[in-house]
C-alpha positions in Angstrom: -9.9 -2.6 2.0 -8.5 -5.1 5.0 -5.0 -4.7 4.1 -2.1 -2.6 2.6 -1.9 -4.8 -0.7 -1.1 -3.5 -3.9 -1.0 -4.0 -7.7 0.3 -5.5 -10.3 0.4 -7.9 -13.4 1.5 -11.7 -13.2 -0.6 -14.9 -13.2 0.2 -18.9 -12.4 -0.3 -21.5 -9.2 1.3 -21.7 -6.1 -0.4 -22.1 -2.5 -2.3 -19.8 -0.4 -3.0 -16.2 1.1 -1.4 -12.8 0.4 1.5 -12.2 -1.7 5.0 -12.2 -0.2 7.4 -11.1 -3.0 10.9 -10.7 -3.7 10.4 -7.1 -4.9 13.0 -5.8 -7.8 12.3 -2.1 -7.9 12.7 0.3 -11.3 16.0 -1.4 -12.2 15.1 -5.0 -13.3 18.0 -7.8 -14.5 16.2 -9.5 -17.8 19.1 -12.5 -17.4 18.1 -13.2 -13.9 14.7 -12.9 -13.8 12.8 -15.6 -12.4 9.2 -16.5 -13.4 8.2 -18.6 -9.8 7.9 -16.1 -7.0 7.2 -16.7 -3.5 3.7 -16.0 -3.7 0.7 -17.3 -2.2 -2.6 -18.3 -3.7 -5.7 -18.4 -1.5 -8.1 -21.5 -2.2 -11.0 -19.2 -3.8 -8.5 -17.4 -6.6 -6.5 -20.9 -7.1 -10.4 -22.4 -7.7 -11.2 -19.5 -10.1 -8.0 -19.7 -12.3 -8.8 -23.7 -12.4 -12.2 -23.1 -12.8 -14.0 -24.9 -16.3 -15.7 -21.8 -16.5 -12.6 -20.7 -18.3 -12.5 -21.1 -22.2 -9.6 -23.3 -23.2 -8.3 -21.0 -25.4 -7.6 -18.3 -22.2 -6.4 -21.1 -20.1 -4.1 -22.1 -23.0 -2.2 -18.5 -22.4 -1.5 -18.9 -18.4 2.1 -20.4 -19.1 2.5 -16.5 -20.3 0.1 -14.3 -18.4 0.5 -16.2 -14.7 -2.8 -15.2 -13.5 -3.0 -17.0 -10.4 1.1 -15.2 -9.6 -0.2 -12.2 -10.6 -3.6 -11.4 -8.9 -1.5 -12.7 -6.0 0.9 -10.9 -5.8 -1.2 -7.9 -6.1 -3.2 -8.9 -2.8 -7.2 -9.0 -4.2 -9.3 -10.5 -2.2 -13.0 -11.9 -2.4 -14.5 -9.0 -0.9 -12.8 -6.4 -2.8 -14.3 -4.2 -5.5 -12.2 -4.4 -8.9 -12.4 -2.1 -11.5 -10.4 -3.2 -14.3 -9.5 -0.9 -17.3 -10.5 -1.8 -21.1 -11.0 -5.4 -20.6 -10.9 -6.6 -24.0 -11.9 -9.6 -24.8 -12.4 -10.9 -20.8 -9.6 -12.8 -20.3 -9.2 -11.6 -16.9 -12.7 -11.4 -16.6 -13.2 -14.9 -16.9 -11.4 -15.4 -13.5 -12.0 -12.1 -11.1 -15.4 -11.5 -11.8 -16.7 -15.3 -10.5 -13.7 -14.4 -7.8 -15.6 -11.5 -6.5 -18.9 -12.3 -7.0 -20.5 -13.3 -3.6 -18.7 -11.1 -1.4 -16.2 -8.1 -3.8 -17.7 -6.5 -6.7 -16.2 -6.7 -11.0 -16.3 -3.6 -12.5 -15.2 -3.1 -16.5 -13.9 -0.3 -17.9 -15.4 -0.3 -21.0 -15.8 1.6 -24.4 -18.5 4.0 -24.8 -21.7 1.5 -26.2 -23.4 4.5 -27.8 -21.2 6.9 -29.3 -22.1 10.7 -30.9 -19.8 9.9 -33.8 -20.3 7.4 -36.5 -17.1 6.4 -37.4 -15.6 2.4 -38.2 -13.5 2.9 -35.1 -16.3 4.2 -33.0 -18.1 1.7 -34.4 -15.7 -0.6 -33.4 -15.4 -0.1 -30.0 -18.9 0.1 -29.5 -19.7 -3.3 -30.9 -16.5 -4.2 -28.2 -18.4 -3.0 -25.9 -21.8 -4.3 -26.5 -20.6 -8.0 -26.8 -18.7 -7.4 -23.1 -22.1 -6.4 -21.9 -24.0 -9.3 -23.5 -21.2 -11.8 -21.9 -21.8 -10.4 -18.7 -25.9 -11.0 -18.8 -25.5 -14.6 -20.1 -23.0 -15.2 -17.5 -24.8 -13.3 -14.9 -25.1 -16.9 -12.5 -21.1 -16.8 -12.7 -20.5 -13.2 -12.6 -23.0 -11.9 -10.2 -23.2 -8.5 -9.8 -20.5 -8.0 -12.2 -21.1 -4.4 -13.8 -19.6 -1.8 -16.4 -18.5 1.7 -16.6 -18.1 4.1 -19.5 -14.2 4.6 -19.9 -13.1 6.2 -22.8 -10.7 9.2 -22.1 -11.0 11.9 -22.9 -14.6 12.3 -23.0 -15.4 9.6 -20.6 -12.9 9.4 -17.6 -15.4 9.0 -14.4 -14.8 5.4 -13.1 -17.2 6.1 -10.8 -17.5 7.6 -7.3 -14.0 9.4 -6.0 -13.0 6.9 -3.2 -14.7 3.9 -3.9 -12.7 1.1 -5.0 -10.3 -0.9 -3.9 -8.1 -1.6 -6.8 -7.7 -0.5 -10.7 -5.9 -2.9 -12.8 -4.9 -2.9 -16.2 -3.4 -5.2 -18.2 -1.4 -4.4 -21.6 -3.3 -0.8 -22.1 -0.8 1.5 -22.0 0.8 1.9 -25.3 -2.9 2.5 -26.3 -3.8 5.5 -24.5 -0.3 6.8 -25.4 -1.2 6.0 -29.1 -4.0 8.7 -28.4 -2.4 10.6 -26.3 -4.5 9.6 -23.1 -2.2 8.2 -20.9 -2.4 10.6 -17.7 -5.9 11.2 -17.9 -6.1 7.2 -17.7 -3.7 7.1 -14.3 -5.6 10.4 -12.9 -8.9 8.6 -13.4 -7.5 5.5 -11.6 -6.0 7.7 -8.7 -9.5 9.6 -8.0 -11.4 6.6 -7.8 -9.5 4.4 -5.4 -9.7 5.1 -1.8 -6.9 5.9 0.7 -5.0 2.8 0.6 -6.4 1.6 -2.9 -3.9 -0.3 -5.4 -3.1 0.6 -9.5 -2.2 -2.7 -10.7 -0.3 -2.3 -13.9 0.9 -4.6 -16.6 2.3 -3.7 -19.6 4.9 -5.3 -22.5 8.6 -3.4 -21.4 10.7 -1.5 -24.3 14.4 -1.2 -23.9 15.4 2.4 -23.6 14.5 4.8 -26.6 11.9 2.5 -28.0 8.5 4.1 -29.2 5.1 3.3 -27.9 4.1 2.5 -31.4 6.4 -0.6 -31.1 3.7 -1.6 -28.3 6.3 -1.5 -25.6 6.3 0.5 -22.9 9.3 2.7 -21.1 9.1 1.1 -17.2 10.6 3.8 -15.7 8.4 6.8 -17.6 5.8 5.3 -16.5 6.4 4.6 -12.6 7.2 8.7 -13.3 4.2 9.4 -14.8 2.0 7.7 -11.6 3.7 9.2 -9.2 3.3 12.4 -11.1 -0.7 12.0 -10.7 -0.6 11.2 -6.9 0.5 7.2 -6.6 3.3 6.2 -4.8 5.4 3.0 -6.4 5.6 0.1 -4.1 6.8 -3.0 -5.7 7.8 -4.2 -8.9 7.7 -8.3 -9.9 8.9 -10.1 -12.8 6.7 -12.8 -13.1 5.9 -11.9 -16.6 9.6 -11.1 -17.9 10.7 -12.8 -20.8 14.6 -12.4 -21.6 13.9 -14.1 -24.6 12.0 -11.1 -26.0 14.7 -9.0 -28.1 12.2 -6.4 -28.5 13.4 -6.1 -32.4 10.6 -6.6 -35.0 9.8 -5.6 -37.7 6.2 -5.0 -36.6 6.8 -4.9 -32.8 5.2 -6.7 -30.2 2.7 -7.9 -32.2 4.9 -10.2 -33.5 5.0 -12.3 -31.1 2.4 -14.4 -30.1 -0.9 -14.6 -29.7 -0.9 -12.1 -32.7 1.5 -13.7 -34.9 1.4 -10.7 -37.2 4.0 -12.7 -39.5 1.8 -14.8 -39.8 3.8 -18.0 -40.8 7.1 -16.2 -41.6 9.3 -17.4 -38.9 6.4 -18.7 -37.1 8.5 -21.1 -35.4 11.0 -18.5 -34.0 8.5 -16.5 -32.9 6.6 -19.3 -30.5 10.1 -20.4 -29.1 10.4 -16.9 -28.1 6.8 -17.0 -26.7 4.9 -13.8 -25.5 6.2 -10.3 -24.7 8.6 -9.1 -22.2 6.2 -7.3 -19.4 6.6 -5.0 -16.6 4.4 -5.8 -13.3 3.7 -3.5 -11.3 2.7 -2.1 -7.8 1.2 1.7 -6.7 -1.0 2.9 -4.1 -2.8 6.0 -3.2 -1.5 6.9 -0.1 -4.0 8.8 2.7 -3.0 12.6 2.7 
């Protein structure tokens, strides 16, 4: 790692090189949040969020998720190796992996492809996990050396060598692994496998105070806590993906919002004009003892 960058979640389109940030730290002020930061995108990442090897649907979603703002902010560059947590559908994918192909290396996080159990929802992540591999071997031109890992705490949690990657992102995770109670053994995997000087990129929809995780929101503060509790030290905070329209008050939490739409068409309308969630962005590193 060239430089002391770190990590976070936003995405858009701006200029060039690393990120320079107005940082707001814990505290955050929903009414004057602003979406354009002083960031700067480098020619390679502005190419690979523009790029048509993007499917229009993901592309359709950057007004909300600000990739080319948010990988910026968080400082990767071409040469770095990625590892990013339960990937989902690729979304990100679709832009760091052909990002880091010649010179950095993509890893995913993915779920367990074979599992002991036969159950639907190991059954479920498996066939999650199979079609992220098969993506990765069609688009193997695109992606390059673009591998995957077996994440699935807790009985898989070894990302891989302790000290060999430069960053760990994830992106809207967190109110899963607290759903299954997994949540530090997620950020203690992250911690051991960065090196000295590595980044844990985090992005996450943001409760209010006193909200649940069920909701799918996430308490900012608990869980700049909970990292530093496992090692990280918190560097930086952006709001790049704040929303002060989200009121956070649904009937079936964040998943009504869009993309979900979990309404379905009850109060569709409202529901766009709000747009997607609320999220925190944020920045840790693991600091050299």
């Amino acid at each position: 790692m060239k430089r002391t960058l770190l990590l976070t979640t936003a995405l858009g389109l701006s200029t060039l090189g690393l990120a320079t940030v107005s940082h707001s730290v814990i505290a955050h002020d929903h009414a004057s949040s602003e979406k354009a930061q002083a960031v700067k995108i480098n020619p390679q990442l502005a190419a690979a969020v523009a790029s048509d090897f993007r499917s229009e649907k993901n592309t359709a979603r950057d007004n909300y998720r600000n990739p080319a703002e948010t990988l910026a902010f968080l400082g990767i560059q071409a040469d770095d190796t990625v590892i990013e947590l339960w990937p989902g559908g690729g979304w990100y994918t679709e832009i760091l992996a052909p990002y880091l192909a010649e010179k950095g290396r993509y890893i995913g996080g993915i779920f367990e492809t074979n599992p002991k159990e036969d159950t639907k929802r190991t059954q479920y992540y498996a066939k999650a996990g199979k079609k992220f591999e098969a993506w990765l071997s069609d688009n193997k031109e695109a992606v390059g050396n673009a591998s995957t890992v077996t994440f699935q705490p807790p009985a898989s949690v070894d990302l891989g060598i302790d000290n060999s990657a430069d960053y760990v992102l994830t992106f809207r995770n967190l109110h899963n692994w607290a759903g299954q109670k997994q949540l530090e053994n997620a950020f203690t995997s992250s911690y051991k496998v960065l090196k000295d000087g590595g980044v844990f990129g985090v992005v996450e929809h943001r409760a209010n105070p006193g909200m649940s995780f069920d909701s799918g929101y996430m308490d900012q503060a608990e869980m700049i806590a909970l990292a530093e509790k496992v090692g990280f030290t918190f560097v930086a905070s952006s709001e790049v993906n704040a929303n002060p329209k989200d009121t956070k008050d649904y009937a079936k939490g964040v998943w009504t919002l869009p993309p979900r739409l979990a309404l379905e068409d009850e109060d569709k309308q409202k529901y766009l004009d709000i747009g997607e969630s609320d999220r925190m962005t944020l920045k840790f590193v693991k600091k050299a003892k």
